[in-house]
C-alpha positions in Angstrom: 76.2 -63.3 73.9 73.7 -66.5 73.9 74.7 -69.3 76.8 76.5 -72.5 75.5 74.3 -75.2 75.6 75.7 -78.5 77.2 75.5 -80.1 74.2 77.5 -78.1 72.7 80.2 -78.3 75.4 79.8 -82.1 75.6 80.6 -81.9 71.7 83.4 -79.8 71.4 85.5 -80.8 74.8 86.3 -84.2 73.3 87.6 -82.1 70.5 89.4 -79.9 72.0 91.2 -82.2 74.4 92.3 -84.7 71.6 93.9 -81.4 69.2 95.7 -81.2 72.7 97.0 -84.7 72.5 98.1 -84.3 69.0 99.9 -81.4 69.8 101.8 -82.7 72.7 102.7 -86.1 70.8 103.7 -84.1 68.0 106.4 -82.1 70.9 107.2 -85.6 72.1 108.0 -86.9 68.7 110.0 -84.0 67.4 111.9 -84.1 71.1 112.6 -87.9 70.5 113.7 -87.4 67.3 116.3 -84.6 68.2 117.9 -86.4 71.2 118.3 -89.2 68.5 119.9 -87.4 66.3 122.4 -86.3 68.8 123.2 -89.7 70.0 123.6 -91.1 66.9 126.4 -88.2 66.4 128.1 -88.5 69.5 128.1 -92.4 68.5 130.0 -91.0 65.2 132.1 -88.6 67.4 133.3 -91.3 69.5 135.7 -92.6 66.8 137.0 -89.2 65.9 139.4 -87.0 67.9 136.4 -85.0 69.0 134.4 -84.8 72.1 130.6 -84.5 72.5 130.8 -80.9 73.4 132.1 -80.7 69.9 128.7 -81.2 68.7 127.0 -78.4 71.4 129.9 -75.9 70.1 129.1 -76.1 66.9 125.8 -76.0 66.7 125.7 -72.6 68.7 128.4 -71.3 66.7 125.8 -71.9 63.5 123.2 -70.5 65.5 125.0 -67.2 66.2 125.9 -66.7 62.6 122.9 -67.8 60.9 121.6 -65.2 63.3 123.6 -62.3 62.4 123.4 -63.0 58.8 120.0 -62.9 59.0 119.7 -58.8 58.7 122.3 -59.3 55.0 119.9 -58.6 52.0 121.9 -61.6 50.5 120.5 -64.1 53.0 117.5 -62.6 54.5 115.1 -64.8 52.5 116.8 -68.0 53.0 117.6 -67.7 57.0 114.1 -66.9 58.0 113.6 -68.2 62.0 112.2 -71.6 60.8 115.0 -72.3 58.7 117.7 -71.4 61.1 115.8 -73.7 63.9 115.9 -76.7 60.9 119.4 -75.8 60.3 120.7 -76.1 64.1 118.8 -79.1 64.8 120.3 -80.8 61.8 124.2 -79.3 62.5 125.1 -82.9 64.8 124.6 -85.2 61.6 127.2 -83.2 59.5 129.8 -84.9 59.7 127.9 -88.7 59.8 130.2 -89.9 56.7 133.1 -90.5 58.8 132.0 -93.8 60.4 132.3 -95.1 56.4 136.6 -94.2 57.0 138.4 -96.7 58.4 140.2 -96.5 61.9 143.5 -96.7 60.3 143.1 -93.4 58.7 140.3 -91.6 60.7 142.5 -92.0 63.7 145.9 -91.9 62.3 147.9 -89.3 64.2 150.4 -87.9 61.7 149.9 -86.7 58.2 148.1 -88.7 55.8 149.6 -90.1 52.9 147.9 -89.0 49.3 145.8 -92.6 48.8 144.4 -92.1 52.6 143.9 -88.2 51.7 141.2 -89.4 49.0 139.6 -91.9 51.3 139.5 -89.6 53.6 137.7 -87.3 51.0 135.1 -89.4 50.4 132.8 -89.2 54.2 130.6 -86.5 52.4 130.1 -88.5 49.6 129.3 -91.4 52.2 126.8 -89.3 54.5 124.9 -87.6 51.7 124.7 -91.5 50.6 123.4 -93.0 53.2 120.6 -90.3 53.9 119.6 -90.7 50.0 119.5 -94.4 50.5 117.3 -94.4 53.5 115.0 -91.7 51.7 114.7 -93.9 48.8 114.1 -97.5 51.4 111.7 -95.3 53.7 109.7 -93.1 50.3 110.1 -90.0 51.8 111.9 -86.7 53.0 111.1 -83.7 54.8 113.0 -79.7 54.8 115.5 -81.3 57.9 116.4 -84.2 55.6 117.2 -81.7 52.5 119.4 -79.6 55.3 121.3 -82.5 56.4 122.2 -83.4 53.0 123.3 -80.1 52.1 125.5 -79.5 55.0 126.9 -83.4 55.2 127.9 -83.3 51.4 129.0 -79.2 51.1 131.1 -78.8 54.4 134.3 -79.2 52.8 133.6 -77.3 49.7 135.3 -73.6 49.3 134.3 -70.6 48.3 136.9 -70.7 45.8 136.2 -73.8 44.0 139.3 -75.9 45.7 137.2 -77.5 48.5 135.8 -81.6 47.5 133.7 -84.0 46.9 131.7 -81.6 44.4 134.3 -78.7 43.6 131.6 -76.3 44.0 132.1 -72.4 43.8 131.2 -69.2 45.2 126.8 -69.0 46.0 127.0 -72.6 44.4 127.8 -73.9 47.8 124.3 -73.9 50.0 123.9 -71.1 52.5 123.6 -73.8 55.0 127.5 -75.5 54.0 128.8 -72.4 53.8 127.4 -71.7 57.2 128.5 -75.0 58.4 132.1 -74.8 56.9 133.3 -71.6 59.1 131.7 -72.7 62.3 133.7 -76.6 61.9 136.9 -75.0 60.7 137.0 -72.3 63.5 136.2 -74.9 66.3 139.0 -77.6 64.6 141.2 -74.8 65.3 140.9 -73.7 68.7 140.1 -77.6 70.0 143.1 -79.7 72.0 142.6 -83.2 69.6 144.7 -86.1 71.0 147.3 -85.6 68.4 147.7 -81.7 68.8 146.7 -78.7 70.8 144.5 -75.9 69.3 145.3 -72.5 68.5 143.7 -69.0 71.0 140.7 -67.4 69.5 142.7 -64.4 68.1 144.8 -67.0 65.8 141.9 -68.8 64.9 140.0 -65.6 63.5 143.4 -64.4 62.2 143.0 -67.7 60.1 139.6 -67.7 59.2 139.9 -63.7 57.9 142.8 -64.8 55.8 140.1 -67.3 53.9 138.0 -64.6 53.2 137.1 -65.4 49.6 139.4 -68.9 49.1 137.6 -71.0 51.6 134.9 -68.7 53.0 132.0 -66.9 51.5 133.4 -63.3 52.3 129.9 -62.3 53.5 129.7 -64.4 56.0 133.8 -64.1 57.1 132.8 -60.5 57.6 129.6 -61.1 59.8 132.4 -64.0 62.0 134.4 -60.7 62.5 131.6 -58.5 63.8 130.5 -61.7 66.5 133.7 -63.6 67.4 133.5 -62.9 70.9 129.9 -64.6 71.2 132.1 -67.7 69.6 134.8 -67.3 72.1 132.1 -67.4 75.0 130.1 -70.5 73.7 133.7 -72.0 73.3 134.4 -71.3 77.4 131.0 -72.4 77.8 131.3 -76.0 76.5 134.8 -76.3 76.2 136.3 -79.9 76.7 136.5 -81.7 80.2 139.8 -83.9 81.3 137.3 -86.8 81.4 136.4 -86.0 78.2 140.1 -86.0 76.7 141.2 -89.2 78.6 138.0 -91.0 77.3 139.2 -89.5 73.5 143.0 -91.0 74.8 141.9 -94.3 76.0 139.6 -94.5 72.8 142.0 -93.7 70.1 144.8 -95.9 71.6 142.4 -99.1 72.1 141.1 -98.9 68.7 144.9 -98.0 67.2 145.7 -101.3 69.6 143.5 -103.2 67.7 143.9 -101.9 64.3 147.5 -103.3 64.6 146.9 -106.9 65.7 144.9 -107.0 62.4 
């Protein structure tokens, strides 16, 4: 093999050493943009009856499945490694539509009456909205911003056509909301909220299998079965603090305070 010239070296080191800049600015942006994403969630979360670690359960929980699915000849295609990495890092914007509901009803503690059921019905609507909106403003999109749409507008649709805003049934519902939909009803149900405590893991799956074909794709109910203990653990791993339910307490009854000196 000939000797490389200094020339060439001189030529090719500049080169070399700004593709190496690129890439690492291209790390630092994708970094900056993911811890943004998940503190403009836990800004959202903050008026809910959820905690932070809300956010870090879920998105494992979508992690896990999306993983085990991966091996179904049904989803194969669809949850290839890059998708399921788009999918997780979009999971903390899911539910952004709920800082569009009003205090009164986001943070009521008892049932909701039928008129502050259909506002209440509308936060996909408002989500998938607002990301539209700032597509249209900003002239363009990229495969997280199609995720995030999917999941924020088709996480309370059903399997069996009952769910809302769209009424959507069976594969109509994207892979990802369907995805979405059993890993945010399972962790509503085991969570202590201010206004109730949550159900153990065994009721919780007991729930979920009995939704196998209303609310859930059946599919995926079946894979939830075969890995609920890996949901358990990641459950124990970032389950709620007492700081974290006193900051929900002190949250919920200052804005309630507030709501009624109105």
């Amino acid at each position: 093999m000939p000797p490389v010239s200094p020339a060439t070296v001189s030529a090719d080191a500049p080169q070399a050493r700004a593709e190496s800049m690129s890439s690492a600015t291209s790390a630092e942006i994708q970094d900056a943009q993911h811890v943004a994403v998940f503190a403009m969630a836990t800004l959202a979360e903050q008026r809910e009856s959820d905690t932070e670690s809300h956010i870090l359960r879920v998105q494992n929980y979508v992690r896990i499945l999306a993983n085990q699915l991966q091996a179904h000849p049904a989803f194969a295609a669809t949850l290839t490694p890059a998708y399921i990495s788009l999918l997780c890092n979009s999971v903390p914007l899911y539910d952004m539509g709920s800082v569009g509901i009003p205090d009164r009803i986001l943070l009521k503690p008892g049932r909701l009456s039928p008129d502050e059921l259909a506002i209440m019905r509308t936060h996909p609507t408002i989500g998938h909205q607002a990301i539209v909106r700032a597509e249209k403003t900003l002239g363009r999109s990229s495969p997280m911003l199609t995720l995030v749409k999917e999941i924020v507008l088709g996480h309370q649709e059903k399997w069996d056509g009952s769910g809302y805003p769209q009424g959507h049934i069976g594969t109509q519902i994207p892979v990802s909301a369907r995805i979405m939909a059993i890993a945010d009803v399972y962790d509503a149900l085991i969570s202590n909220k201010v206004y109730k405590d949550g159900v153990p893991h065994d009721k919780a799956v007991g729930v979920i299998f009995g939704e196998r074909g209303g609310h859930f794709d059946p599919d995926m109910v079946d894979a939830f079965i075969e890995i609920q203990d890996d949901f358990a653990a990641v459950a124990e791993r970032f389950s709620d603090t007492e700081a974290d339910m006193q900051h929900k307490i002190e949250y919920m009854a200052n804005a309630i305070a507030e709501q009624a000196s109105l």
